[in-house]
C-alpha positions as CSV (number, residue, x, y, z in Angstrom):
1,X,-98.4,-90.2,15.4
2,X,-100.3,-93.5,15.7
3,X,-101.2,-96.8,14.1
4,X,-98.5,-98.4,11.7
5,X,-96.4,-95.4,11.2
6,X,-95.5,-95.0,14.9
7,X,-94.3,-98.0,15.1
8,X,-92.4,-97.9,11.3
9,X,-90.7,-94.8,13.2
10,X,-90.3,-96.3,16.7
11,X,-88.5,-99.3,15.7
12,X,-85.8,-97.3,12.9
13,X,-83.2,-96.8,16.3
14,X,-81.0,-96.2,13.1
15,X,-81.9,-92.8,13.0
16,X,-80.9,-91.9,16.6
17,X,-77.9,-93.8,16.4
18,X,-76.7,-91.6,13.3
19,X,-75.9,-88.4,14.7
20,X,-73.4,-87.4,12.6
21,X,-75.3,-88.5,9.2
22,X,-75.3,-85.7,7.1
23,X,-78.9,-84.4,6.0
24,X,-79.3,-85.0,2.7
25,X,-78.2,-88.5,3.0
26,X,-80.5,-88.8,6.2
27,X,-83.6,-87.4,4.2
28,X,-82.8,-89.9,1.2
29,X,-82.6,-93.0,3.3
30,X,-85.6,-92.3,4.8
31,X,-87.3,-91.6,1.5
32,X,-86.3,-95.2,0.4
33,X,-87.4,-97.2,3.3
34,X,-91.0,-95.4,3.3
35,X,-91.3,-95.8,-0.4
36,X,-91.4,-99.7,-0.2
37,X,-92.8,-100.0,3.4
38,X,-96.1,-98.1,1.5
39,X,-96.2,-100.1,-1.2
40,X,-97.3,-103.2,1.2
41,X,-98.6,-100.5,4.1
42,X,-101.3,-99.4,1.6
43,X,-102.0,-102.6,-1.3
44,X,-105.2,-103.4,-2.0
45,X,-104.9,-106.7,-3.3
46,X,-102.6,-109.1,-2.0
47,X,-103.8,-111.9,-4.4
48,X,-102.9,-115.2,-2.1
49,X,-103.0,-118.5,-4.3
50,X,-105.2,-120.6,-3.8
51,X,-104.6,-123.3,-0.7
52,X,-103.0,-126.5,-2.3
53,X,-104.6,-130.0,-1.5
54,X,-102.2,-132.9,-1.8
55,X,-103.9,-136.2,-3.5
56,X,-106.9,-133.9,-5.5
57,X,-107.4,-135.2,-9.1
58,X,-106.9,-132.5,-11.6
59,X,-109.8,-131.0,-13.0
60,X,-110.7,-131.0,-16.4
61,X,-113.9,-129.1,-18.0
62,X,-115.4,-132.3,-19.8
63,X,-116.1,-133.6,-15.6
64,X,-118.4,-132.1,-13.6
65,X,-116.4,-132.0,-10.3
66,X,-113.8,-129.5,-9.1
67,X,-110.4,-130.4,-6.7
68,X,-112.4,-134.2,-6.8
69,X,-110.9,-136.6,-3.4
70,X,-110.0,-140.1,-4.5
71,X,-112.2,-141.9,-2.3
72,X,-108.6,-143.7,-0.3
73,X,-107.6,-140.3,0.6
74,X,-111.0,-139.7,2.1
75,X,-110.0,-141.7,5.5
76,X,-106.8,-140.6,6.1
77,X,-105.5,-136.7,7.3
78,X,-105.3,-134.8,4.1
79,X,-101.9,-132.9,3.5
80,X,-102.4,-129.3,2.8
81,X,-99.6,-126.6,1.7
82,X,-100.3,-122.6,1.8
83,X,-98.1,-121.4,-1.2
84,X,-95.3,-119.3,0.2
85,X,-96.0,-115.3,0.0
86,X,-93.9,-112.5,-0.5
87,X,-93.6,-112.2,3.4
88,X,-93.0,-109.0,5.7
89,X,-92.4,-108.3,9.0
90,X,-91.2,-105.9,11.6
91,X,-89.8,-106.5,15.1
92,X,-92.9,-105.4,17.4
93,X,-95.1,-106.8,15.0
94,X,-96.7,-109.8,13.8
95,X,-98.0,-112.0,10.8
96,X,-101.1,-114.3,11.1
97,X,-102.1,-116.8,8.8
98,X,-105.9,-118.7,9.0
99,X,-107.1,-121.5,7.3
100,X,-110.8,-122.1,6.8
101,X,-113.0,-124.8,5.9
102,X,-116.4,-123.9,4.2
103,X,-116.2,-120.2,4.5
104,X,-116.2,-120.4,8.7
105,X,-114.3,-122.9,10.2
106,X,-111.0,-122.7,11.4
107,X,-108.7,-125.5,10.7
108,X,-105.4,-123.9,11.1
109,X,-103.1,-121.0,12.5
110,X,-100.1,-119.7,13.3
111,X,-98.7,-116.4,14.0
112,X,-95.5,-115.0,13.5
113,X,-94.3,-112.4,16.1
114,X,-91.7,-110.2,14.2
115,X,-89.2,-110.6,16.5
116,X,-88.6,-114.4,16.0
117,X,-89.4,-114.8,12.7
118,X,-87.7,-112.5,10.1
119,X,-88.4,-114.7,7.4
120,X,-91.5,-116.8,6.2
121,X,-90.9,-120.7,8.1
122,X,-91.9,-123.3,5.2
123,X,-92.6,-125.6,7.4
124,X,-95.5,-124.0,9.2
125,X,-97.3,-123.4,5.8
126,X,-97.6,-127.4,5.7
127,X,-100.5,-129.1,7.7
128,X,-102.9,-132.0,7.9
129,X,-106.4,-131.3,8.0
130,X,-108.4,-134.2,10.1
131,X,-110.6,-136.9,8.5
132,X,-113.4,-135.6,10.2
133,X,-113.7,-132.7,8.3
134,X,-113.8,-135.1,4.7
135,X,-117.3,-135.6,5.2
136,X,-119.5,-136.4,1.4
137,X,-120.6,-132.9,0.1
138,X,-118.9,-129.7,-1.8
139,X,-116.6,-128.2,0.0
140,X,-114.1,-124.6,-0.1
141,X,-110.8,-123.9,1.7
142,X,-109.2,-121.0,1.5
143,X,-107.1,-119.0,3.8
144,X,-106.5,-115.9,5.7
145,X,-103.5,-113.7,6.1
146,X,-102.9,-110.6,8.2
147,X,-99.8,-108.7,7.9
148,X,-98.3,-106.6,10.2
149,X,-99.7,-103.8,9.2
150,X,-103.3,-105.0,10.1
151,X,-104.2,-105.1,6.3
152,X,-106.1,-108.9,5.9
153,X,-106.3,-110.5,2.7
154,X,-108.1,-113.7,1.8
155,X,-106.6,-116.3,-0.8
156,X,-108.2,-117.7,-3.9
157,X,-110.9,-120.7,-3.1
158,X,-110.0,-123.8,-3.5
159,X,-113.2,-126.1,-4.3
160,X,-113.1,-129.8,-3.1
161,X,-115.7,-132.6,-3.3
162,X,-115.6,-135.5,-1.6
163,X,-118.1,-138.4,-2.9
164,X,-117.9,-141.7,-0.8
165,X,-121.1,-143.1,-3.1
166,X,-120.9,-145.9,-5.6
167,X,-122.4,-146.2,-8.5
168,X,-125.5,-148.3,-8.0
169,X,-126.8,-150.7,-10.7
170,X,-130.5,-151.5,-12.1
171,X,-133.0,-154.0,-10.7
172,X,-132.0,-157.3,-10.5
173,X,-128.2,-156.8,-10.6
174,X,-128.5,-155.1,-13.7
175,X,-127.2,-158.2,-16.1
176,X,-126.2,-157.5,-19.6
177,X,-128.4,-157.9,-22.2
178,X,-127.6,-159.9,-25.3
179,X,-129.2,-160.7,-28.3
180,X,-128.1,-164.3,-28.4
181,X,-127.2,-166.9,-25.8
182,X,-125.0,-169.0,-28.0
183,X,-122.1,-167.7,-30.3
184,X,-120.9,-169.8,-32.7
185,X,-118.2,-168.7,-35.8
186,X,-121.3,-168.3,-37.8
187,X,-122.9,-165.4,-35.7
188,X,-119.5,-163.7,-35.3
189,X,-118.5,-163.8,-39.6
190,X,-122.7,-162.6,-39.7
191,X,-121.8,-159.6,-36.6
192,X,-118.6,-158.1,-37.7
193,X,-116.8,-160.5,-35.7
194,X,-118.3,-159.4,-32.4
195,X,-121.1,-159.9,-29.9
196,X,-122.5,-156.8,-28.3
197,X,-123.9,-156.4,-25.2
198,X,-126.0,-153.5,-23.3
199,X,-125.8,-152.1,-19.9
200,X,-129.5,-150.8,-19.9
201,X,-129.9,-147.8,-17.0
202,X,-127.9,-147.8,-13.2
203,X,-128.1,-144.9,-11.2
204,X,-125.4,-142.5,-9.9
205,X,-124.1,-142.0,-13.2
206,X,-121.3,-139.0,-14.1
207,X,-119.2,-138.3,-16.6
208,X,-115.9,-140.4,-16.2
209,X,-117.2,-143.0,-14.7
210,X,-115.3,-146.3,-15.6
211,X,-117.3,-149.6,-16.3
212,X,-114.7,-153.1,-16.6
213,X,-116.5,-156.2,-18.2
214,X,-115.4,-159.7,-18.1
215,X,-115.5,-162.9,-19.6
216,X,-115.4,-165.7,-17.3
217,X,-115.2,-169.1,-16.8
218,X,-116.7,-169.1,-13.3
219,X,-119.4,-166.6,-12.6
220,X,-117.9,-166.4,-8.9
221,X,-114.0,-167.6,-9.1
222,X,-112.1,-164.5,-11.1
223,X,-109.1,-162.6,-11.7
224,X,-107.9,-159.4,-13.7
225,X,-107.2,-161.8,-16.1
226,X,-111.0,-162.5,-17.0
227,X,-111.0,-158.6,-18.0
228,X,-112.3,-157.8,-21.2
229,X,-111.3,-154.1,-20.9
230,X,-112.2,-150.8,-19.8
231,X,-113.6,-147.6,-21.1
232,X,-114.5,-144.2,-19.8
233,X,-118.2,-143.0,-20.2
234,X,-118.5,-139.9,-21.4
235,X,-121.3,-137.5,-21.0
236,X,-123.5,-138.6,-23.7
237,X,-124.0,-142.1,-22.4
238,X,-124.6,-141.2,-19.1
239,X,-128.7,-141.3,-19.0
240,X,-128.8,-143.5,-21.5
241,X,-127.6,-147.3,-22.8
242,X,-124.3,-148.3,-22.7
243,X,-122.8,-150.8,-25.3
244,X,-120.0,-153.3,-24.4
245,X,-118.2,-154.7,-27.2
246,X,-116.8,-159.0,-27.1
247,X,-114.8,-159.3,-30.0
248,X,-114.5,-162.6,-31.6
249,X,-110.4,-162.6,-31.3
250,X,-111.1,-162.4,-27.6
251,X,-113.1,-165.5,-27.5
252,X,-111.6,-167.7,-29.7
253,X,-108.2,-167.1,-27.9
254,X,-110.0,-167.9,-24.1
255,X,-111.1,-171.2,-25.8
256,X,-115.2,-172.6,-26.1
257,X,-117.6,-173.7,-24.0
258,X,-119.8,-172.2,-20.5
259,X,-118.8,-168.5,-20.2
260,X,-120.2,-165.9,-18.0
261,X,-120.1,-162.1,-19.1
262,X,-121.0,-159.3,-16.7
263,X,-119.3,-155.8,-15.7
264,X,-118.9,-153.3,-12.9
265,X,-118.6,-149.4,-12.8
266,X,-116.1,-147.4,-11.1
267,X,-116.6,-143.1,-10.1
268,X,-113.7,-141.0,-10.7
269,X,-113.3,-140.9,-6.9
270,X,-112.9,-144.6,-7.4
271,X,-115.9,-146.0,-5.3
272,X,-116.7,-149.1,-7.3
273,X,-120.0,-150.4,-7.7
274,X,-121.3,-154.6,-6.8
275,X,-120.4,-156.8,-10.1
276,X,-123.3,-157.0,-12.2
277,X,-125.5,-160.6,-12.3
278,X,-123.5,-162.8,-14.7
279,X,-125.2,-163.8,-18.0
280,X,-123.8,-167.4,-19.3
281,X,-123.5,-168.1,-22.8
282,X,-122.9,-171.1,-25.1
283,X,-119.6,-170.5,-26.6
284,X,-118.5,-172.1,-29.8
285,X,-116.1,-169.5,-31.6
286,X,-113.6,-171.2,-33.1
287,X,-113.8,-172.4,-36.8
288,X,-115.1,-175.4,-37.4
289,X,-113.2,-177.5,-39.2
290,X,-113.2,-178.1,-43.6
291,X,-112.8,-180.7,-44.9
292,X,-110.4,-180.0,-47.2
293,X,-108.8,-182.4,-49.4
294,X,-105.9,-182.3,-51.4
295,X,-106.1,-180.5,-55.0
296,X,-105.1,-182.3,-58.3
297,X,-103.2,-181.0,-61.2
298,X,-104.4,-181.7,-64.6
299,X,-102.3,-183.8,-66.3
300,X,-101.0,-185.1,-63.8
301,X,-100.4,-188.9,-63.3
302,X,-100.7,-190.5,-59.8
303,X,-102.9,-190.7,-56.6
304,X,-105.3,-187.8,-55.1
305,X,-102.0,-186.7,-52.8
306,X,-99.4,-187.8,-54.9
307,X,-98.5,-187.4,-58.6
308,X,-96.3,-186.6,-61.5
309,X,-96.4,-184.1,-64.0
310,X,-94.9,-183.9,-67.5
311,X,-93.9,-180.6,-67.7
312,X,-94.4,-180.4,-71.0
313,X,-98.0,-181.3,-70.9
314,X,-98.3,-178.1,-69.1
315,X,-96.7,-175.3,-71.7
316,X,-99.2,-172.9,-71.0
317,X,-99.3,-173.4,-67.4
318,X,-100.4,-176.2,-64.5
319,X,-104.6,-176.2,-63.7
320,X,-104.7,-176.9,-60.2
321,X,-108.2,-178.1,-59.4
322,X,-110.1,-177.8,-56.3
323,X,-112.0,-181.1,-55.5
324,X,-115.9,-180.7,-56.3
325,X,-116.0,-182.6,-52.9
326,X,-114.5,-179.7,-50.6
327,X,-115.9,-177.8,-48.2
328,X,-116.4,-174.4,-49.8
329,X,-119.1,-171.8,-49.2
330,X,-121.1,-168.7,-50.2
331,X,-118.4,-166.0,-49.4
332,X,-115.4,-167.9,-48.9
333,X,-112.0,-167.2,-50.6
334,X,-109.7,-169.5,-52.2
335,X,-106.2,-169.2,-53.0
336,X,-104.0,-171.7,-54.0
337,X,-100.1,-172.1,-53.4
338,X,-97.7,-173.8,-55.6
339,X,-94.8,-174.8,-53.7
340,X,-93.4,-173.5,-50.2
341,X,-94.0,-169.8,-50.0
342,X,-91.3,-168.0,-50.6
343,X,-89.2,-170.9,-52.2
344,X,-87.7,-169.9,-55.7
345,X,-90.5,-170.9,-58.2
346,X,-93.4,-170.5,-55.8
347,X,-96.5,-169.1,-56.3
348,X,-99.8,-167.5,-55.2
349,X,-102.8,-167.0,-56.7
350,X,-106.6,-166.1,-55.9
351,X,-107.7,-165.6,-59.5
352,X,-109.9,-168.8,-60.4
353,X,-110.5,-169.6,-64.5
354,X,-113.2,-167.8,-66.1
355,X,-114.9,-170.8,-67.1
356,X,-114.2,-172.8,-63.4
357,X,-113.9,-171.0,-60.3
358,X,-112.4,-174.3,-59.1
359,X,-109.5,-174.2,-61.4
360,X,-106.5,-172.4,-60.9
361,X,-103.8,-171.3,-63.4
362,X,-100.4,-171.6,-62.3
363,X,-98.1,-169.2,-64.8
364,X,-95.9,-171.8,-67.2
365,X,-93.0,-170.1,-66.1
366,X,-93.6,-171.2,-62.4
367,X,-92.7,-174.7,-63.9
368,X,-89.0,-175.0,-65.1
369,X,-87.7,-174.3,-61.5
370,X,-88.9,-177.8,-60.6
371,X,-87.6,-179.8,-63.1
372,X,-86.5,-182.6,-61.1
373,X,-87.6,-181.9,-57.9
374,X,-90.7,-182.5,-55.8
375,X,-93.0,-179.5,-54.2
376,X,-96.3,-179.1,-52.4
377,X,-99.6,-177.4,-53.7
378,X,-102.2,-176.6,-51.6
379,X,-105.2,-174.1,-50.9
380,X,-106.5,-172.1,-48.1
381,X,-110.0,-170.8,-47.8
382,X,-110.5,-167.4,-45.9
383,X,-113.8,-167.2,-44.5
384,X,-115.4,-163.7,-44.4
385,X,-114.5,-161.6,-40.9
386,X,-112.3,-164.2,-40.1
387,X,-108.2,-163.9,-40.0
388,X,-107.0,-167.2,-40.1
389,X,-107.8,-170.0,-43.4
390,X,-108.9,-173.2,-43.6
391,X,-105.9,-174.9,-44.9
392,X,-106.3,-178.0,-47.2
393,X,-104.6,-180.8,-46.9
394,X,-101.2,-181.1,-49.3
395,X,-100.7,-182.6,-52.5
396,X,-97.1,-183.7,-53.6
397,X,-96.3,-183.2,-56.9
398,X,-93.2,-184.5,-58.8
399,X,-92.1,-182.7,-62.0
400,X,-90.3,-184.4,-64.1
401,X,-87.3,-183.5,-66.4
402,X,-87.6,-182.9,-69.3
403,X,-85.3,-183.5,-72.9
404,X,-85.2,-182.3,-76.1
405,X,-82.7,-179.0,-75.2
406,X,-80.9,-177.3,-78.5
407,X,-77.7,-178.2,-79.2
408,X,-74.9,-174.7,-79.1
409,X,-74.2,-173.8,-82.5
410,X,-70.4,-172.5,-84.2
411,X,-70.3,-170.5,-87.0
412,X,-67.1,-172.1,-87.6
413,X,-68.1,-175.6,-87.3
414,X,-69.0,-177.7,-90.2
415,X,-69.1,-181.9,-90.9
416,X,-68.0,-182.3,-87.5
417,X,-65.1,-180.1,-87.8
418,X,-63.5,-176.4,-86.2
419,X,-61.0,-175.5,-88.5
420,X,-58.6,-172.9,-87.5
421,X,-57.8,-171.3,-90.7
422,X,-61.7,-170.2,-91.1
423,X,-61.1,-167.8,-88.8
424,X,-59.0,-164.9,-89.5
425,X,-55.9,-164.2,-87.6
426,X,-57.1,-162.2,-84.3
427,X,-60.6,-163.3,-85.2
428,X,-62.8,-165.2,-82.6
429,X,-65.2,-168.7,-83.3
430,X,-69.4,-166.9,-81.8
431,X,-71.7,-169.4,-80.5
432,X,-75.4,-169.2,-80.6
433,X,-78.5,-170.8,-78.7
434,X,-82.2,-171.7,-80.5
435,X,-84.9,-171.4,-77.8
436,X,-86.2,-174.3,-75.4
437,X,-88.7,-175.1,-74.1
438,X,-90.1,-172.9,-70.8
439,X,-87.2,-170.9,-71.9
440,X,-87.1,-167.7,-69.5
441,X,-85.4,-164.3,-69.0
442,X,-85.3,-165.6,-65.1
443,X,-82.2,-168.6,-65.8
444,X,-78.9,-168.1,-66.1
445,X,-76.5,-170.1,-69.0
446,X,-72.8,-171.2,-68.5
447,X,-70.7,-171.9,-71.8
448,X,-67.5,-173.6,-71.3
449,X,-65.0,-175.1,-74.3
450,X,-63.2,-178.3,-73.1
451,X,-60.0,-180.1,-74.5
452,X,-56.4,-181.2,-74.3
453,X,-53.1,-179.2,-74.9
454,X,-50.2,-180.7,-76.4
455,X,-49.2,-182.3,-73.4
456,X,-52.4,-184.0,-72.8
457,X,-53.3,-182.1,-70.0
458,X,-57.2,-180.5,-69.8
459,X,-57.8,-177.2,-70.4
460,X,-61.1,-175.1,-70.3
461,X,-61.6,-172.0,-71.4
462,X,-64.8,-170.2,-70.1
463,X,-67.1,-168.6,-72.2
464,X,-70.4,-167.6,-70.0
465,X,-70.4,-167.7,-66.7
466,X,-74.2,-167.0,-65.3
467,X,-74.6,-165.3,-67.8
468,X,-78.9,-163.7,-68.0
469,X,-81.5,-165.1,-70.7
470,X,-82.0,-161.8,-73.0
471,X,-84.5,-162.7,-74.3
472,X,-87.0,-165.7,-75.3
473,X,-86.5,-164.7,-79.0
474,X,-86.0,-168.3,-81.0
475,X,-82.0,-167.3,-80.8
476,X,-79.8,-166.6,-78.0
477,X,-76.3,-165.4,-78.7
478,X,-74.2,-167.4,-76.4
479,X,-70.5,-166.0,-76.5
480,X,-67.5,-166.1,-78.6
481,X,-64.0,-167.9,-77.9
482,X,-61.0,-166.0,-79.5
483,X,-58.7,-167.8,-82.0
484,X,-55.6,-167.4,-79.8
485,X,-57.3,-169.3,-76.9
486,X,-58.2,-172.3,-79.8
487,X,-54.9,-172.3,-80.8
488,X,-54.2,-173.3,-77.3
489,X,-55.7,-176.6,-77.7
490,X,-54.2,-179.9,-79.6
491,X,-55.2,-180.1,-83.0
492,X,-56.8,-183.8,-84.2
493,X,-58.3,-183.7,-81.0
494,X,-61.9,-183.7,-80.1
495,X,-63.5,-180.1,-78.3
496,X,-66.5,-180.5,-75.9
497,X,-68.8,-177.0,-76.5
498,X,-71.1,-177.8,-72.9
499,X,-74.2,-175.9,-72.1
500,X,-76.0,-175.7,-68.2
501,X,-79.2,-173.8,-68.0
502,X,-80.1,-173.1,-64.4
503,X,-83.8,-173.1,-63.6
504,X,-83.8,-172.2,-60.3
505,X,-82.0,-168.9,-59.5
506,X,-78.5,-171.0,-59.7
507,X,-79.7,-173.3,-57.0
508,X,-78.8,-176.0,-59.6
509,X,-78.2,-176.6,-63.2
510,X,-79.8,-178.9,-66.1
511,X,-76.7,-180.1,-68.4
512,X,-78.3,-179.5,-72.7
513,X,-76.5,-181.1,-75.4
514,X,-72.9,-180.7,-75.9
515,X,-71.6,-179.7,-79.3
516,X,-68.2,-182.3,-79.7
517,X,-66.6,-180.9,-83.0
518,X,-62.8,-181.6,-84.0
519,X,-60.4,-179.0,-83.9
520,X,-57.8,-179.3,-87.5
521,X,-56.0,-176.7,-88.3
């Protein structure tokens, strides 16, 4: 007997040592132990993974390269790890493992003897391999093992590339090329708000390379924060133009004047190519300023800035009238804002008069919650492409209060008199409201009866109490009081009926007539 099996048998003492074993279980054990020393005696394919290359970028199929170097790992020792195998050895024998380099070149071993090394030592399967093998160029790695049987089996490849070459730009520093040299608001609301640029040819050129542009205020003197952004170029630009985009919110917000635009480009490997020639430009991006003045509101009596306004000169709504004078143009928006935004009783509107698109209608029921009080109107103009308005200057109007409020009606009230025997025993006195003027479902009505007791003391029975508008139909009922709470009141004396209407969403309320009848019995 010779080769592997001698020595399978040579070393299995065991069997010598058993003497008194019994036969069957002899023959059985040694069944076993052949059965899985053939299985790895006799495999065909030992399928080793593939060597593992710290630092490699991953590869992805829309790249050309495979197991790619990051070009600061290309000067250093590059850590490499064989994957742990399912490992086998015997005493008089030995396990080899070779590491090679481009097909031939050994770059690594270690051997095993049985003896010493029952079991697989992680740390040997972890080595550096030297810089000077990371030269430019394709490369493979892949290893060798033998076993102790003498079978040898080769792991999967492991492709690596190594490229230490920039990308190298066109003639003459390969500047941008624009199709202007000054940029005003008015060529970024005519370009979509942005100034385009091209990066013509450069040589070198792969998919993923990265390009960075700038905008500078030194062509020589910058910092990351001069960076525009930075894109990857995917395959169908590579050949062929590339277009940089310099929106207009990026200028305006880095301020007019000199600047200087101009770009590198960056491999996947990360060798980054000289800055491109800087291209100054004449920058003038931010809105020039409208003259804007103040609006006026027909009707109104005062100054251009400051006026008052009759509110009931404006039943069917305030015209607020953009001056002939301002600075509007083809394209431009206008909207104009009655009061704060947001404020009870403001409003907004873009909607100009069919027969003025000066004049602006402000809704007659945007009125009432100023009685009283002062508030600003103003207009913005919206450029097109262009976020932020022109914002006139303000006009402050005063409205004025206004009289002439109904007077609360009592069915039981006649000549100046509430007699308590009109109304039948467990009966109840109704009150009722004609309309007003500006009258809306958006106000609120409090109804209170005043008096004196017997005693002379003040009493007050409620009747509403913030109580909703309906309706603007020309009658509102306004509430009831119940005989029993009249009754509580001194007779020969004089009731006050009051009325307040609030405008403004409670903020405050407007006091109408009272109704003052006497109460007899």
């Amino acid at each position: 007997m010779t080769g592997p099996l001698k020595r399978v048998f040579m070393e299995q003492s065991w069997i010598s040592r058993s003497p008194t074993m019994a036969v069957p279980q002899l023959y059985t054990r040694i069944v076993r132990w052949l059965s899985g020393k053939s299985k790895r005696l006799f495999r065909q394919n030992p399928g080793y993974a593939a060597p593992i290359l710290i630092g490699l970028l991953p590869d992805d199929p829309q790249w050309g390269e495979q197991g790619l170097l990051p070009m600061e790992h290309a000067y250093d020792p590059l850590p490499v790890q064989i994957p742990a195998w399912n490992y086998d050895t015997v005493i008089s024998s030995q396990v080899k493992l070779q590491v090679y380099w481009d097909a031939s070149t050994l770059v690594y071993e270690k051997v095993w003897p049985g003896a010493d090394f029952p079991t697989l030592p992680p740390d040997d399967l972890r080595f550096d391999l030297p810089v000077r093998y990371l030269l430019p160029g394709t490369h493979v790695m892949h290893y060798q093992v033998t076993e102790w049987t003498g079978n040898v089996g080769d792991s999967e490849p492991r492709p690596v590339t190594i490229d230490l070459t920039a990308p190298v730009l066109a003639a003459n520093q390969g500047p941008l090329k624009f199709d202007t040299s000054r940029i005003t608001s008015e060529y970024l609301a005519s370009h979509d708000d942005s100034v385009s640029a091209t990066i013509e040819s450069y040589r070198g050129g792969a998919p993923g390379d990265a390009v960075t542009w700038y905008w500078s205020r030194d062509p020589f003197a910058f910092s990351e924060d001069d960076i525009v952004s930075t894109r990857l170029l995917g395959t169908h630009e590579i050949g062929n133009s590339v277009t940089l985009v310099f929106t207009g919110d990026m200028m305006r917000a880095r301020g007019d004047g000199v600047r200087y635009a101009f770009y590198c480009l960056t491999d996947r490997a990360g060798n980054a190519s000289s800055y491109s020639l800087p291209i100054r430009l004449d920058v003038a991006a931010q809105p020039v300023p409208r003259v804007l003045p103040p609006p006026r509101i027909k009707g109104a009596s005062g100054s251009a800035s400051y006026s008052t306004l009759n509110p009931l000169s404006a039943t069917n709504g305030a015209i607020v009238t953009i001056p002939a004078e301002a600075d509007i143009r083809p394209g431009d928006l206008i909207a104009v804002q009655w009061a704060e935004p947001g404020s009870t009783g403001a409003y907004r509107t873009d909607q100009p008069e069919a027969a003025n698109p000066l004049e602006f209608r402000i809704p007659a029921g945007r009125i009432p919650q100023h009685f009283g009080k002062t508030l600003p109107v103003y207009y913005e103009v919206t450029e097109p492409s262009v976020e932020e308005p022109h914002v006139s200057n303000s006009h402050t109007l005063t409205v004025s209060r206004i009289s002439g409020f109904p007077v609360v009606q009592c069915d039981n009230v006649s000549g100046g008199r509430l007699a308590l025997s009109s109304i039948a025993e467990g009966g109840r006195a109704l009150f009722t409201l004609d309309s007003w003027s500006f009258m809306g479902t958006d106000q609120f009505v409090n109804l209170e009866v005043r008096g004196v007791n017997d005693a002379g003391q003040l009493l007050i029975v409620p009747v509403l109490s913030e109580h909703p508008v309906p309706s603007t139909d020309s009658t509102m009922s306004a509430g009831h009081i119940n005989k029993v709470d009249l009754q509580r009141f001194k007779v020969g004396a004089q009731l006050d009926i009051r009325v307040r209407v609030s405008f403004d969403q409670k903020l405050s309320w407007q006091a109408f007539p009272s109704l003052t009848p006497t109460l007899y019995r």
